[in-house]
DOKE-709540 format. One record per residue: residue in three letters; x, y, z of N, C-alpha, C in turn. Coordinates in pm, 1 decimal. Atoms other than C-alpha are relative to their C-alpha. Example, Ala and Ser with C-alpha at 12.3 -4.5 7.8 and 13.67 -1.06 7.14 Angstrom:
2
+--------+----------+----------+----------+----------+----------+----------+----------+----------+----------+
| residu |     n_c1 |     n_c2 |     n_c3 |    ca_c1 |    ca_c2 |    ca_c3 |     c_c1 |     c_c2 |     c_c3 |
+--------+----------+----------+----------+----------+----------+----------+----------+----------+----------+
|    Ala |     89.0 |   -119.0 |      0.0 |   1230.0 |   -450.0 |    780.0 |     90.0 |    120.0 |      0.0 |
|    Ser |    -82.0 |   -119.0 |     -6.0 |   1367.0 |   -106.0 |    714.0 |    -77.0 |    109.0 |     73.0 |
+--------+----------+----------+----------+----------+----------+----------+----------+----------+----------+
This chain:
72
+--------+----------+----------+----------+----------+----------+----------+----------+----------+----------+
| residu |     n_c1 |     n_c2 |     n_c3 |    ca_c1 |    ca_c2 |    ca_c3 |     c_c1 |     c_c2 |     c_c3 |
+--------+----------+----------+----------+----------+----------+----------+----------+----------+----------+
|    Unk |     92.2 |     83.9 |    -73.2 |    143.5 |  -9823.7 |  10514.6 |    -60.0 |   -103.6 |    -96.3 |
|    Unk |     63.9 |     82.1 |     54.6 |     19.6 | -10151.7 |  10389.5 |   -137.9 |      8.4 |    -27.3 |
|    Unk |    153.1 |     -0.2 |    -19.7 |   -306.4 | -10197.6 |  10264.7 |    -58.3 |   -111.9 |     48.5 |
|    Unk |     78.5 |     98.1 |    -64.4 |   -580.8 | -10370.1 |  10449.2 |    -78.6 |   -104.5 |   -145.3 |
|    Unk |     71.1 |     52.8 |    100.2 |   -756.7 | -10647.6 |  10233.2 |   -145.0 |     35.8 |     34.6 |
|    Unk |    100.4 |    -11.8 |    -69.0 |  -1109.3 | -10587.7 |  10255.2 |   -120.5 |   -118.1 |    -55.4 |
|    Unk |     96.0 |     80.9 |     60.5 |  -1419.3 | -10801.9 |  10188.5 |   -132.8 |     85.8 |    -73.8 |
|    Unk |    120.6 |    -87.6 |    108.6 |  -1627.7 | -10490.4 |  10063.0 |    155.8 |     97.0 |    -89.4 |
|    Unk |   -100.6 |    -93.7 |    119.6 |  -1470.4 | -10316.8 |   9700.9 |    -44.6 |    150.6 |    124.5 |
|    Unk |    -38.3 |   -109.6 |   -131.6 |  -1346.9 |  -9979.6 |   9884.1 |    -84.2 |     69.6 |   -115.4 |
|    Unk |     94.8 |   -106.7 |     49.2 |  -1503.5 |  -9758.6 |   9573.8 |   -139.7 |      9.1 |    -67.5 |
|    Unk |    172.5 |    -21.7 |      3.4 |  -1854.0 |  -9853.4 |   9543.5 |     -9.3 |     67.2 |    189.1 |
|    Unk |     13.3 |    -89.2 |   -131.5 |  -1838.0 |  -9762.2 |   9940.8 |      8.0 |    165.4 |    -39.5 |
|    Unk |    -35.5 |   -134.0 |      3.7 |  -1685.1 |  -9460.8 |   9864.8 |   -146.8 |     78.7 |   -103.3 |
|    Unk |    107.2 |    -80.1 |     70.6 |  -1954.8 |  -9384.5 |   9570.2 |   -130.6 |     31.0 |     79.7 |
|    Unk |    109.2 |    -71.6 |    -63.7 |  -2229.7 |  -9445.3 |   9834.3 |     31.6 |     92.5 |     84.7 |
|    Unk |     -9.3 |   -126.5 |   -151.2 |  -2102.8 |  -9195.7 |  10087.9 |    -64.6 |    139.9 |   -116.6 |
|    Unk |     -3.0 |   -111.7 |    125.1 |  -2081.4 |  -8912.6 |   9757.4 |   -148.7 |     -9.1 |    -46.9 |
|    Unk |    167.6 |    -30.6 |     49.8 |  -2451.0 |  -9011.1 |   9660.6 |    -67.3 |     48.3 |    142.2 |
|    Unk |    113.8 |   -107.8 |   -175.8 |  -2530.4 |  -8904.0 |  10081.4 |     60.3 |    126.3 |    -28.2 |
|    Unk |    -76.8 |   -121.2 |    -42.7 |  -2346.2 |  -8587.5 |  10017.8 |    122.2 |     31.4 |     42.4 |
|    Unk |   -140.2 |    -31.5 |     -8.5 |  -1998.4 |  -8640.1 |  10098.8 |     47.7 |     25.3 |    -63.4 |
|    Unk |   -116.4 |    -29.3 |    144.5 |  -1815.0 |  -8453.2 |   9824.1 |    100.4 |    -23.4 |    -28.8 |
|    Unk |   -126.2 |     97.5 |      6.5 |  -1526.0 |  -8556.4 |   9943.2 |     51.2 |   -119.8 |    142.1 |
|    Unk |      7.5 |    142.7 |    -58.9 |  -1414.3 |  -8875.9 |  10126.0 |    134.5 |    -31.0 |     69.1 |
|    Unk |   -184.0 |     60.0 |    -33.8 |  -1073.3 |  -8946.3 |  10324.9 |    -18.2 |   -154.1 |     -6.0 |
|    Unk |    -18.5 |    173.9 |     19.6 |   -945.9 |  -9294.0 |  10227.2 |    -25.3 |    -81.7 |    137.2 |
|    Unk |      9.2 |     41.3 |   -132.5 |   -920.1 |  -9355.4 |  10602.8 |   -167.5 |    -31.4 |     53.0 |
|    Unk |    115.4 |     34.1 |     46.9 |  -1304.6 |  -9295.4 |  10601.5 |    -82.8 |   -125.4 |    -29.9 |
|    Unk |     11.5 |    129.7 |     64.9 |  -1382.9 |  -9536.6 |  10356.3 |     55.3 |   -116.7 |     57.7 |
|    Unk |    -66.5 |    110.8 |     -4.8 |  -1161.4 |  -9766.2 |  10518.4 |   -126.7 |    -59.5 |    160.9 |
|    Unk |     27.2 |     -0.3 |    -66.5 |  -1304.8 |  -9708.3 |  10874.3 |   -159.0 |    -53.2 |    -20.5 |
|    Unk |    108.3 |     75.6 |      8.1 |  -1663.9 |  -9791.4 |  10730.9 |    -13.0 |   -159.8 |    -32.5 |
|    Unk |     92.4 |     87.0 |     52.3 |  -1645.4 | -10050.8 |  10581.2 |    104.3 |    -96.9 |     93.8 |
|    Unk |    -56.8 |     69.6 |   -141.4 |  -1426.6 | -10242.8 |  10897.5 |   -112.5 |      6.5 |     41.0 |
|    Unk |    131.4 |     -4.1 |    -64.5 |  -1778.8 | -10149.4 |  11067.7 |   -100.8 |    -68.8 |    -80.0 |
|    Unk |     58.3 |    155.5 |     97.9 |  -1973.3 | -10338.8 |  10766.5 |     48.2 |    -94.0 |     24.8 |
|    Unk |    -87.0 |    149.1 |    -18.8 |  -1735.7 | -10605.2 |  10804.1 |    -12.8 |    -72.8 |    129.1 |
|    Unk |     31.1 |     32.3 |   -146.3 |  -1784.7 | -10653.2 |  11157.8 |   -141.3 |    -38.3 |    -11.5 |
|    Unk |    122.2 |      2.5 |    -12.4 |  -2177.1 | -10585.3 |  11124.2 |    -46.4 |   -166.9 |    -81.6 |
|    Unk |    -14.1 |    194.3 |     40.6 |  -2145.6 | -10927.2 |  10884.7 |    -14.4 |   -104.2 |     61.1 |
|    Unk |    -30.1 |    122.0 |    -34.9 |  -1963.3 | -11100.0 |  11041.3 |   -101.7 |    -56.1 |    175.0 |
|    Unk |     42.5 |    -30.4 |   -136.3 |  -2181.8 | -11018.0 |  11370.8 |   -150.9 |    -80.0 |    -34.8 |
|    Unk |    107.7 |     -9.7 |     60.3 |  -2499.3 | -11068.3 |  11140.4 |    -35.1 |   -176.5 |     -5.6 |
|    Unk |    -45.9 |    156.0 |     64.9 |  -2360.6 | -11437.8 |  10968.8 |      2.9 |    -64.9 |    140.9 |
|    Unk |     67.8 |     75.5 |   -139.2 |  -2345.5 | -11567.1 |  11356.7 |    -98.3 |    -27.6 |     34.9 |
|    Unk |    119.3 |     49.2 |    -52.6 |  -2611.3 | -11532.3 |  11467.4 |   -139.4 |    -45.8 |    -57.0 |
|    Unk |     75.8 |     75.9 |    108.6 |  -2803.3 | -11652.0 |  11170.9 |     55.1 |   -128.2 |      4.0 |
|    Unk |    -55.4 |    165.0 |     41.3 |  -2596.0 | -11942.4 |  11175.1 |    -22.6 |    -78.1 |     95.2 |
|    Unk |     81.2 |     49.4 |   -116.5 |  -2757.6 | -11978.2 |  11538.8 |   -122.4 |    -60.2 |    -20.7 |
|    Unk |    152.2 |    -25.3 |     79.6 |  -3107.8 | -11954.6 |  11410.8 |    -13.4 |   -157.1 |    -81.4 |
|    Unk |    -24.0 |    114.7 |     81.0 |  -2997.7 | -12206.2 |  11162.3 |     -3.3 |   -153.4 |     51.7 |
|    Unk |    -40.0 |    114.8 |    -92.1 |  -2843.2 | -12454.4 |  11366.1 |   -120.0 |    -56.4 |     98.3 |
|    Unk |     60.2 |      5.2 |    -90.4 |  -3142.0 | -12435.1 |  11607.2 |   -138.4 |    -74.5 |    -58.1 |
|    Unk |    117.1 |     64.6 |     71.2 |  -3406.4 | -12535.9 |  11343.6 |     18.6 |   -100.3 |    -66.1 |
|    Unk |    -40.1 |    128.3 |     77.1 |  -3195.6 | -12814.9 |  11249.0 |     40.3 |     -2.0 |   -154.1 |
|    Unk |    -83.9 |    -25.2 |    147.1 |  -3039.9 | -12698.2 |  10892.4 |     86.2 |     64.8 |    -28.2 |
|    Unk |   -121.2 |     -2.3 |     43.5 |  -2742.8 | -12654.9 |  10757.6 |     48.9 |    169.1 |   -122.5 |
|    Unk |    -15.3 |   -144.9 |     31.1 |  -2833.9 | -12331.2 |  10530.5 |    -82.6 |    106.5 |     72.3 |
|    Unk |     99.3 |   -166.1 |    -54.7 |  -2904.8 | -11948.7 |  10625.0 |    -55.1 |     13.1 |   -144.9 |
|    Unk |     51.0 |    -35.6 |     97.0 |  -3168.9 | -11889.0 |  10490.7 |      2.0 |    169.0 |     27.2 |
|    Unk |     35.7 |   -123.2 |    -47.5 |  -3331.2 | -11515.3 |  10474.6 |    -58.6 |     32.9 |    111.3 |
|    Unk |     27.2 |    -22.8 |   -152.8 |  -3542.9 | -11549.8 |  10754.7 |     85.7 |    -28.5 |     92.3 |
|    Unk |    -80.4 |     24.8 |   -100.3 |  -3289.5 | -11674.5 |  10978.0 |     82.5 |    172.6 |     14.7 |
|    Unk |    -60.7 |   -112.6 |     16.9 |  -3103.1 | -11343.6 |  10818.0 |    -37.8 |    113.3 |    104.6 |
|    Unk |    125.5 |   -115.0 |    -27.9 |  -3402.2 | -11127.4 |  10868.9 |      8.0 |     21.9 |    199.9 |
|    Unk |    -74.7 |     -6.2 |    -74.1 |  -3395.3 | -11245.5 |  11222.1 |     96.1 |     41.8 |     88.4 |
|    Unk |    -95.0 |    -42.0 |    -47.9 |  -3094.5 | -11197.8 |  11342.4 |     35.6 |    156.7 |    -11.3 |
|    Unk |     28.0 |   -134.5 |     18.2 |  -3127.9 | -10837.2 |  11199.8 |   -113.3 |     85.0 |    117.3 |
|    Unk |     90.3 |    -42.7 |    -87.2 |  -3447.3 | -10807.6 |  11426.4 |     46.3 |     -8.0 |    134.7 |
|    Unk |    -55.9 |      7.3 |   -111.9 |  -3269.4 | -10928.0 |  11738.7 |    158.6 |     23.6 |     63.9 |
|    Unk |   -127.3 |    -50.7 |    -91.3 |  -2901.1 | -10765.2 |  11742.4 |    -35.0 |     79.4 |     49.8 |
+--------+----------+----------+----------+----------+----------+----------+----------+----------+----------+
């Protein structure tokens, strides 16, 4: 099976699961989270870039971030 590229490194993920208590980790796991980070991003980066757009500027800032965190 090919590997997926990802936009998060797969073993700092993996180290935070092991600092919650997962002793051990299926790769699939790891993979399956951080597709759900990746999504939560890219879900995140929208609608900040709404926020953005709406106040008339061109960067996200944090509040726009913040935001969009408060209202998915």
């Amino acid at each position: 099976m090919a590997k997926k590229k990802h936009s998060f490194a797969w073993s700092p993920i993996r180290r935070l699961m092991k600092q919650q208590g997962a002793s051990i980790v299926a790769r699939d796991a790891v993979d399956l989270l951080i597709d759900h980070l990746e999504k939560t991003a890219r879900s995140l980066t929208e609608q900040a870039k709404q926020f953005t757009m709406h106040a008339g500027r061109k960067k996200i800032t944090k509040q726009d971030l913040l935001l969009a965190i408060k209202y998915e």
